[in-house]
Every structure is written in structure tokens, then in C-alpha cells.
C-alpha positions in Angstrom: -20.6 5.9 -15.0 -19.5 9.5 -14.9 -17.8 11.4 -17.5 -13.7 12.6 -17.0 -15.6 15.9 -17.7 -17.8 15.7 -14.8 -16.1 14.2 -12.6 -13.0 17.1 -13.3 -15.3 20.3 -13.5 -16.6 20.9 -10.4 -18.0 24.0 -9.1 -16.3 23.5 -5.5 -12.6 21.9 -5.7 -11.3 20.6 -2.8 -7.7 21.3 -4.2 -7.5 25.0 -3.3 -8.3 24.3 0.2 -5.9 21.6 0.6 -3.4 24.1 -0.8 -4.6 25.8 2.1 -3.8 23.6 4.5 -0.2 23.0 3.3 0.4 26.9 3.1 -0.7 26.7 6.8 0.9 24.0 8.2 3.6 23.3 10.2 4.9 19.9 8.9 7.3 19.6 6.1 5.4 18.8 3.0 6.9 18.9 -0.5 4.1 18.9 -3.2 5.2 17.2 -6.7 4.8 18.3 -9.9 1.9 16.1 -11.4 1.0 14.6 -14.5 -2.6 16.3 -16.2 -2.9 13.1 -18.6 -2.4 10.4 -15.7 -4.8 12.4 -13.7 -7.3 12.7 -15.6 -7.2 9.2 -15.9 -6.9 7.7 -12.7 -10.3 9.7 -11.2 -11.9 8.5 -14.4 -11.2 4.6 -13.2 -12.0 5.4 -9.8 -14.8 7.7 -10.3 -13.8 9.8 -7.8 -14.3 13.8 -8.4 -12.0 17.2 -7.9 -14.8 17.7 -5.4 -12.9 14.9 -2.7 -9.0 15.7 -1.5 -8.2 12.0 -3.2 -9.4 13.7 -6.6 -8.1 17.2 -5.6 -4.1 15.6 -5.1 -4.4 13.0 -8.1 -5.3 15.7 -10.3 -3.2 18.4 -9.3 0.2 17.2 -8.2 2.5 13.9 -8.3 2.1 13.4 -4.7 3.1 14.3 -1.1 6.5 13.7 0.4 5.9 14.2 4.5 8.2 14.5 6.7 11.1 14.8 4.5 9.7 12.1 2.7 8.9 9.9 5.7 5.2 9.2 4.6 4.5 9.3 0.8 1.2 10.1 -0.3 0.5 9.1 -4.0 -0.6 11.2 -6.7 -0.1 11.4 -10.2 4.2 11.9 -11.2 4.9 13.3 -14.3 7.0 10.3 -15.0 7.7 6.9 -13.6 11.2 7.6 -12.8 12.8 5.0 -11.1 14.0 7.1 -7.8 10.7 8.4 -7.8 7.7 7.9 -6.0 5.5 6.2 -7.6 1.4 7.4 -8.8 -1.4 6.1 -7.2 -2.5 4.1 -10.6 0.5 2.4 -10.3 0.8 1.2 -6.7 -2.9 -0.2 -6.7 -2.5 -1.3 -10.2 -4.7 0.0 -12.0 -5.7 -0.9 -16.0 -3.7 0.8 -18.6 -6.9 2.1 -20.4 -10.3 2.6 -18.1 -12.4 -0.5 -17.4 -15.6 -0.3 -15.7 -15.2 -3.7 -14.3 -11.9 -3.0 -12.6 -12.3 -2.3 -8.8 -9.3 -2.1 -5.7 -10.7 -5.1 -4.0 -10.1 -4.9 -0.2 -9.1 -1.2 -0.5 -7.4 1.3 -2.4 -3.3 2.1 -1.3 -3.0 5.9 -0.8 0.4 6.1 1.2 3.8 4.2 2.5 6.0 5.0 4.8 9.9 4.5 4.9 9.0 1.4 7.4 6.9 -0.4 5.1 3.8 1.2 6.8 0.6 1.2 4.6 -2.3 3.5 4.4 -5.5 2.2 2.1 -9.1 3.2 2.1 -11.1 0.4 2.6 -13.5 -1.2 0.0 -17.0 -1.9 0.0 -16.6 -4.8 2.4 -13.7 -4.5 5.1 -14.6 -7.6 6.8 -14.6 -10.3 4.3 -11.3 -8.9 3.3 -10.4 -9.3 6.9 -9.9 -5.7 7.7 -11.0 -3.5 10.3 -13.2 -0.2 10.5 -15.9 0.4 8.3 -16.5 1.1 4.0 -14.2 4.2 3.2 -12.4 4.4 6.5 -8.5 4.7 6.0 -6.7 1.7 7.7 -3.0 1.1 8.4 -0.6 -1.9 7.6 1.7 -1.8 11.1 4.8 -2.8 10.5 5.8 -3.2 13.9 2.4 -5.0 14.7 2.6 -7.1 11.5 -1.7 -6.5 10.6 -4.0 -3.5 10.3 -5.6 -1.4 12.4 -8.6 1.6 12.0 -7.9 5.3 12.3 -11.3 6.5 12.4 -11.0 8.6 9.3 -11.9 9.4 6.2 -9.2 10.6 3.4 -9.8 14.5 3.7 -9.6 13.9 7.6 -6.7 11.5 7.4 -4.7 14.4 5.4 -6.0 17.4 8.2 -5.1 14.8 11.2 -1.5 14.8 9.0 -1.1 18.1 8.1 -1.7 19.1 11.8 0.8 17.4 13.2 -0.8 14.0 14.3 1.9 11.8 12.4 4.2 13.1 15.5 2.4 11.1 18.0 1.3 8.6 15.7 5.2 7.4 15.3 6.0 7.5 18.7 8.6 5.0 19.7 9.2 4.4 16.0 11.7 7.3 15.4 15.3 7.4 16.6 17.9 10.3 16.8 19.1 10.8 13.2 15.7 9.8 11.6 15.4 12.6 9.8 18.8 12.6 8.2 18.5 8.9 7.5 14.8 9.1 5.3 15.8 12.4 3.6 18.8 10.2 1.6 16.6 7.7 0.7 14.6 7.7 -3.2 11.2 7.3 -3.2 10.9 3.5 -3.7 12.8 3.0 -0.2 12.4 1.6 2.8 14.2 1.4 5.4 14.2 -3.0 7.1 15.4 -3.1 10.5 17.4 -5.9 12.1 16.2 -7.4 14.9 12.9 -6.2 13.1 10.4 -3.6 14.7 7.7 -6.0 15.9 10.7 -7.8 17.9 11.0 -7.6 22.0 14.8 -5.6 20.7 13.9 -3.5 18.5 10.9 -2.2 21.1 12.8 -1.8 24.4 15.8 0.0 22.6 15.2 1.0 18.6 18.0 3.3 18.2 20.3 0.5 18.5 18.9 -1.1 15.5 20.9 -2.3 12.6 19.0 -0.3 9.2 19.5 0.0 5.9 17.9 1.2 2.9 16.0 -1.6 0.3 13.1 -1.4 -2.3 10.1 -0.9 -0.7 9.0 -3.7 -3.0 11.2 -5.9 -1.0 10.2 -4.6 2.5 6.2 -5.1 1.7 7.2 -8.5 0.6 8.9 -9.1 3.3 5.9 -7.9 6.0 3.3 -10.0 4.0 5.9 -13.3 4.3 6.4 -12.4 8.0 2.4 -12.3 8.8 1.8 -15.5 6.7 4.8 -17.3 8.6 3.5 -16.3 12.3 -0.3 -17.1 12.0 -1.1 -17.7 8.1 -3.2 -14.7 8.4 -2.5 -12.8 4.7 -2.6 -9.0 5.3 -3.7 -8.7 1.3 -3.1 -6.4 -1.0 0.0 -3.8 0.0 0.9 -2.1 -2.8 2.7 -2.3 -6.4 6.3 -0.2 -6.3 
């Protein structure tokens, strides 16, 4: 086991190239004040250093807002506020003081998104927790396709795919006229459930006629897991704590 120390002082941080990035892209990104104490923390228990981005954001800021807060990418808040996002020790769970037995099982939870989307890094074994892609590769929780599905990246390269645009195409068919307006009012432990729902024959051949409204994003991952279990009893696992 490594050291807070060395796991924090690094002679190469990834965090001032990621700042970087953000000072070069094109995508809104709002960057969140952070929390020092909860960051050092969290890369202790995950034994993760300021070398890797996932080190560089939980250390540095309270997370990522995308998109006018579309996508959330978790870092470490300065305070569980309850129409805040919440910190990536939180939504995965985490022990209150570090425990070297304590793992993320099937994968760690790095992001939502307002649709009840989830982005996780998979564990040490993705297919006996019934995932796809390989150890480390970031997955997604498709809402509108009710299981999960590879991206082909790592974290760093998940956040450069992100910060260059790719969540554009990535969405397609999944935004309406007025998105935009309708995320930016939300808090960040929203979602927004549709009716007829998004994996429905509706909701695909015409979206913006939709019925949505705002819920806890508690409610809407609850909701996805009950939906996957009642189709085919296949448990998508472990979504997130909000």
C-alpha cells in the first residue's frame, strides 16, 4: 500500500494538463471548487496517484458539470450540499476512514448524466460481473438501451474524447430542442424520467414529444435497475449512491 504522500507528490501531475484541455476546449465545462481533506482521502482508498486524470480531478476540484451540467463527472465537493453534485467517495460508497480491504467490485462510478446514464471504470474482472470491455476500460449504463456497453477507453481518454466534443455525437437522437434550457435548471442530484420512457418504440421515433420532468437521480437509477430486472432478470449492478 502506498502512502497519501506518495501517491499526492508526484513529479508529473496530470492536473495541469487537464487544466489544459479545459482552457482549450470548446465544450462548456464548469470546474468545482474541491475539497483538499476529501481528496486526499479518496486517492488514498483507491490508490490511485495525481499522476492519472482520476487522481488529478479528485484532488483538485469538486467535479465537472458538462454540458451545462448535462454529464457530471465526480470529484471531491467541498460540502455534501444537497443540490449539489455529489463526490466520487460518495456515489461508489466508499469507507468513512481507509480500509485496505475495501474495493468497487464490478467497477468504479465516475459520471451520470441527467438521463440516468452511467459511466464506471471497470474492475478487475468485467465478465463475471457481466460487463463488457476489458479491466480499466470505461463502460456506460444506456438508459435508452437498459444494459452497458464499451467505449474503448481509458479515463484520461474518456475525458479528451469529452472535452473534444465527442459527447455531441454520442447523444445523438437523445437531445431535443430546449435541452439545454431544461438540464441547466436542474440541481445536481437530478434527473430528468421520460414518459413513454427512452428505450420505448415512442420515445425513439419522436423524443421531443416526450412528457419529462425533473426527479432524484436516486430515483431514476432505481428505476433503470427495476426496469432491466423486470424485462430479462438481467441486474445491471452497481449504479451509483446519490
Amino acid at each position: 500500500m502506498r502512502e497519501a504522500e506518495e501517491l499526492i507528490n508526484v513529479d508529473d501531475p496530470a492536473w495541469p494538463l487537464l487544466l489544459q484541455e479545459l482552457s482549450g476546449t470548446g465544450v462548456p465545462v464548469e470546474v468545482l471548487p474541491g475539497d483538499p481533506g476529501t481528496g486526499r482521502a479518496t486517492v488514498l482508498q483507491l490508490q490511485v496517484s495525481a499522476r492519472s486524470h482520476l487522481g488529478g480531478i479528485v484532488l483538485n476540484c469538486g467535479g465537472l458539470l458538462v454540458d451545462d451540467g448535462w454529464l457530471r463527472i465526480f470529484g471531491s465537493p467541498r460540502s455534501a450540499r444537497l443540490e449539489g453534485p455529489p463526490g466520487l467517495a460518495e456515489v461508489n460508497a466508499m469507507p468513512p476512514a481507509f480500509d485496505p480491504e475495501w474495493r468497487p467490485g464490478a467497477g468504479l462510478v465516475v459520471a451520470h448524466d441527467v438521463l440516468g446514464g452511467v459511466f464506471a471504470l471497470n474492475g478487475s474482472n468485467p465478465g463475471e460481473a457481466g460487463r463488457p470491455g476489458d479491466p480499466g476500460e470505461v463502460v456506460y449504463f444506456a438508459p435508452d438501451a437498459l444494459g452497458w456497453e464499451a467505449l474503448g477507453a481509458g479515463h484520461s481518454a474518456w475525458l479528451s474524447w469529452i472535452l473534444a466534443g465527442g459527447l455531441r455525437d454520442f447523444y445523438e437522437g437523445l437531445r431535443w430542442d430546449g435541452w439545454r434550457r431544461e438540464v441547466s435548471v436542474l440541481n445536481g442530484r437530478q434527473g430528468l424520467s421520460f414518459f413513454p420512457p427512452l428505450w420505448s418504440a415512442e420515445a425513439r421515433r419522436d423524443l421531443s414529444a416526450t412528457g419529462r420532468r425533473a426527479v432524484p437521480m436516486a430515483e431514476l437509477l432505481g428505476l433503470n435497475r427495476d426496469r432491466c430486472l423486470g424485462f430479462d432478470g438481467a441486474d445491471p449492478g452497481f449504479l451509483g449512491v446519490v
